[in-house]
C-alpha positions in Angstrom: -0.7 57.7 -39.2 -3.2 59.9 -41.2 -1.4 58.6 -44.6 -2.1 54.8 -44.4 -5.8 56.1 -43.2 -6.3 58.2 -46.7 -4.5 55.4 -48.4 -7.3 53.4 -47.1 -9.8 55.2 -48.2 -8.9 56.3 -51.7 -8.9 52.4 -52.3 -12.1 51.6 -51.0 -13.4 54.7 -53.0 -12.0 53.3 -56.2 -13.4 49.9 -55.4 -16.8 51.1 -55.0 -16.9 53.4 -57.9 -15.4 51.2 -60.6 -17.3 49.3 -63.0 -18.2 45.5 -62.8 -16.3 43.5 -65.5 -18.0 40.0 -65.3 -20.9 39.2 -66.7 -23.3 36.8 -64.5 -26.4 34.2 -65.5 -28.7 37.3 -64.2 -26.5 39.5 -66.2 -27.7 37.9 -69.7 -30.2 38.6 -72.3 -32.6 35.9 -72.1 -32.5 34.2 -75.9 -35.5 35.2 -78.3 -37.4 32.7 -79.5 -37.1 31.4 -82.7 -40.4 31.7 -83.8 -42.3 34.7 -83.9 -39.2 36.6 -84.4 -38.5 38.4 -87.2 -34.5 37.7 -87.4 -32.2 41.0 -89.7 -29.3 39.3 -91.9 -26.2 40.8 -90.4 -23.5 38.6 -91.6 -22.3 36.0 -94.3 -19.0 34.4 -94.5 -17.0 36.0 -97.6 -19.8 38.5 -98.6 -20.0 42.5 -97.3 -24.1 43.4 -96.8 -24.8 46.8 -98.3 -27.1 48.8 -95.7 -29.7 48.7 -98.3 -30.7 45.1 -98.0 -33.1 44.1 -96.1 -32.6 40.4 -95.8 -35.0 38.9 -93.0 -36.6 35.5 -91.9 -39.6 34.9 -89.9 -40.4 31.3 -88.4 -44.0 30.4 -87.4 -46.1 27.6 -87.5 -44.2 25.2 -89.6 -43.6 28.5 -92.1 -41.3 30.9 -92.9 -41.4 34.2 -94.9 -39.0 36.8 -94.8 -37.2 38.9 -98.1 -34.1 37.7 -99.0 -32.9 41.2 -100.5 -34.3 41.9 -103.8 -37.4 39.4 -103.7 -39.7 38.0 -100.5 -39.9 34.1 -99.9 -42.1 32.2 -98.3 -41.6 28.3 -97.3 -42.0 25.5 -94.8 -39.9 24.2 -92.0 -39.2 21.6 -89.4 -37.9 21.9 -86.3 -36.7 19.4 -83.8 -34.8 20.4 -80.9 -31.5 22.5 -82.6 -32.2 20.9 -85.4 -33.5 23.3 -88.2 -34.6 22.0 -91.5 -36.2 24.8 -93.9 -38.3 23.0 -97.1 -38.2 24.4 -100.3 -39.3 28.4 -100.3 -40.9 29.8 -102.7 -40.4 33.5 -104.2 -40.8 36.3 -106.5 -37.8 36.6 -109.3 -37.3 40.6 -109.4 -34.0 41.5 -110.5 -32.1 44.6 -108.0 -28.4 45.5 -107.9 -25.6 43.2 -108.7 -24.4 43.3 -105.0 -27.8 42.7 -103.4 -28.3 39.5 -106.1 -25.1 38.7 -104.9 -26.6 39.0 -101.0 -29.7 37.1 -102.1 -27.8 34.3 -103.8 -25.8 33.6 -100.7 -28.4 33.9 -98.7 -30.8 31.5 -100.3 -28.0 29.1 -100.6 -27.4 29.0 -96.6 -31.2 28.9 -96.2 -31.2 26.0 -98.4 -28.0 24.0 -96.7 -29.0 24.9 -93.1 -29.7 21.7 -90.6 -29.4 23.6 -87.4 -29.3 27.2 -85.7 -28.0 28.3 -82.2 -29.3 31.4 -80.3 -28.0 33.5 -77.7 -29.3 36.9 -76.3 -30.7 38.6 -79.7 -28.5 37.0 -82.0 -28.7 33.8 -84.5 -26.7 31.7 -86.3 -28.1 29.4 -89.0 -25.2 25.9 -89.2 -24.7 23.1 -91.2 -23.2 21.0 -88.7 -20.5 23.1 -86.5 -20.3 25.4 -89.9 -21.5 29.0 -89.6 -23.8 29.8 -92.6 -25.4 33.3 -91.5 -25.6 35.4 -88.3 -29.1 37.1 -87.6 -30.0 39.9 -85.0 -33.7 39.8 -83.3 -36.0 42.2 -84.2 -39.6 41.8 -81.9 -42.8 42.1 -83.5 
């Protein structure tokens, strides 16, 4: 009799001690706004980011700014629902690395063909339709 008792109790032991494995609505990072956020370059399809670039974007007001590697930019926007429209930026022409030109390039291009952006948690994606031009993390100013 005392082995299905300690049977019994090792499980409920386990139970209670191990981790939670789904994730619930109250579980989830609320999503940062897209303004007001200054939003860190982490990824672009077909091109490795050295650590040294610093490739940002910053959404306020019917403006962005942000560096786009080598040189800072600085531009208009419209916004309308998920649909993102940047205008044309303007920026400084330093020359840096090939690598981060290379970064700055690609970046500028994506900038440039984006027509919508999806956020979830801390994390952005600029699109051009269902078409994954850049991912972004949230930093809070």
């Amino acid at each position: 009799m005392k082995q299905p008792l300690y049977v019994l109790t090792v499980i409920l032991l386990l139970a209670a001690c191990s981790k939670k494995t789904t994730v619930t609505e109250s579980d989830k990072k609320p999503d940062a706004p897209l303004t007001n956020t200054r939003w860190k370059l982490v990824k672009l399809p077909d091109i490795e980011i050295p650590k040294m670039a610093d490739v940002f974007i910053r959404f306020y007001q019917g403006k962005s700014a942000g560096s786009s590697g080598c040189n800072r930019f600085t531009g208009s926007f419209s916004l309308e629902g998920k649909k993102l429209k940047p205008g044309p930026q303007a920026g400084t022409r330093m020359m840096c690395a090939p690598e981060i030109m290379k970064v700055e390039s690609a970046f500028l291009k994506a900038l440039d063909d984006t027509d919508g952006y999806l956020i979830s948690g801390d994390h952005m994606q600029l699109r051009k339709g269902d078409i994954i031009l850049a991912e972004f993390e949230a930093l809070y100013l």
